[in-house]
Every structure is written in C-alpha cells, then in structure tokens.
C-alpha positions in Angstrom: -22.1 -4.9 7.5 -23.2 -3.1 10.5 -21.0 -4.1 13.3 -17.7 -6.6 13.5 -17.7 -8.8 16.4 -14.2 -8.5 17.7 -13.5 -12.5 18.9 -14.0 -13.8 16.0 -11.0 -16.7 15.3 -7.5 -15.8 14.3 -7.1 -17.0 11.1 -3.0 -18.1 9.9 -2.4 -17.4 6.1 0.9 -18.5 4.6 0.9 -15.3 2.7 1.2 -12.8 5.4 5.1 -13.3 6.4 4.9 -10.3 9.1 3.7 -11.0 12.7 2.3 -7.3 13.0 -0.5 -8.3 10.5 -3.5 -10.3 12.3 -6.5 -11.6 10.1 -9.5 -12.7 12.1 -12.5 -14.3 10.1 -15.8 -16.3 10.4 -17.8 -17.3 7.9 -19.3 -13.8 6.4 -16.1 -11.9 6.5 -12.0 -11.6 7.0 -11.0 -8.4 9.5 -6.9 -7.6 8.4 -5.3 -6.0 11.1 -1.7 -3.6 11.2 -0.2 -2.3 14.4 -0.5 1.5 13.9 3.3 1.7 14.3 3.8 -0.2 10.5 2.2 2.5 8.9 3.3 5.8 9.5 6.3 7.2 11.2 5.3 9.8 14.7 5.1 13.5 12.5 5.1 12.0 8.9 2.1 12.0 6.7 3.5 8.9 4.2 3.6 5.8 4.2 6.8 4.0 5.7 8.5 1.1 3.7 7.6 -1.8 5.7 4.5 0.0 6.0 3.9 -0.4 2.3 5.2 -3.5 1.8 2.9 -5.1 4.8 -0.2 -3.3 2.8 1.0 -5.4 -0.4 1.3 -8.4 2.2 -2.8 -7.9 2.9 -3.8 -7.1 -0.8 -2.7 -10.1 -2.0 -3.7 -12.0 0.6 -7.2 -10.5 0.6 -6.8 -11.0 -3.6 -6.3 -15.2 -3.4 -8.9 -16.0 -0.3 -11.6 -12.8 -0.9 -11.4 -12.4 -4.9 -15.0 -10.7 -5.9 -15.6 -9.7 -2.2 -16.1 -6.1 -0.9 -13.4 -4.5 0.8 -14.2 -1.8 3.5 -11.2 0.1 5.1 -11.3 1.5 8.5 -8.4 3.9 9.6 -7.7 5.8 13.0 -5.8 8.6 13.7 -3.2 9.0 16.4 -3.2 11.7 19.1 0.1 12.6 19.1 1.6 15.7 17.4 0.4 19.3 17.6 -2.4 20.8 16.6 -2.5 23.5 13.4 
C-alpha cells in the first residue's frame, strides 16, 4: 500500500471500549489510531498500562474483522525531551 487517504469513514467496533482509539476503513484496508498520550509517559521509554491494554483493545479487534490480513505499523516520535 503506497499511500492512506486520510477521510476515509470512521468505522465503530464494539470491541474497542476506549474513545482514544479511532479505526477508519474503506473497502481495501482498516487504519487503528491511539492518541500519542496512551502510549508512553513524557521521559519514559515503556509502555504505560492503559497504553498496553488499548494495544490489546486493537489486536483483537484487528484479530475478529482482519484475520489473514497484513498488518503494517507506523509510529512517530515526540519532540519533547533532551537530546543525548
């Protein structure tokens, strides 16, 4: 997949209890989406609890509606913090 068209529709799946997480999907592929925030803690290289648990929230989700599909992760780094 070359590029991901950003207004695809918002898709609602009974599996993903938190409101942080936002899934948009057409017919060729599902985008999951976490608020930085969930993730990682400002200064902490691991992974928070809810940040975990909201991971498990999208691999099961991605599991029941996307079994057999590819998965491709994309991940951005913050700009806060100093440099070493």
């Amino acid at each position: 997949m070359d590029r991901i068209d950003p207004n695809i529709a918002v898709a609602n799946y009974e599996e993903l209890k938190d409101t942080s997480i936002q899934v948009k999907t057409n017919n060729d592929y599902a985008v999951y989406s976490l608020k930085e925030a969930i993730l990682f803690e400002p200064g902490k290289d691991f992974i928070c609890e809810i940040g975990a648990e909201n991971l498990s929230q999208n691999s099961t989700s991605a599991q029941k509606r996307f079994s057999g599909g590819s998965i491709i992760i994309y991940g951005y780094t913050d700009s806060t913090g100093t440099r070493k």
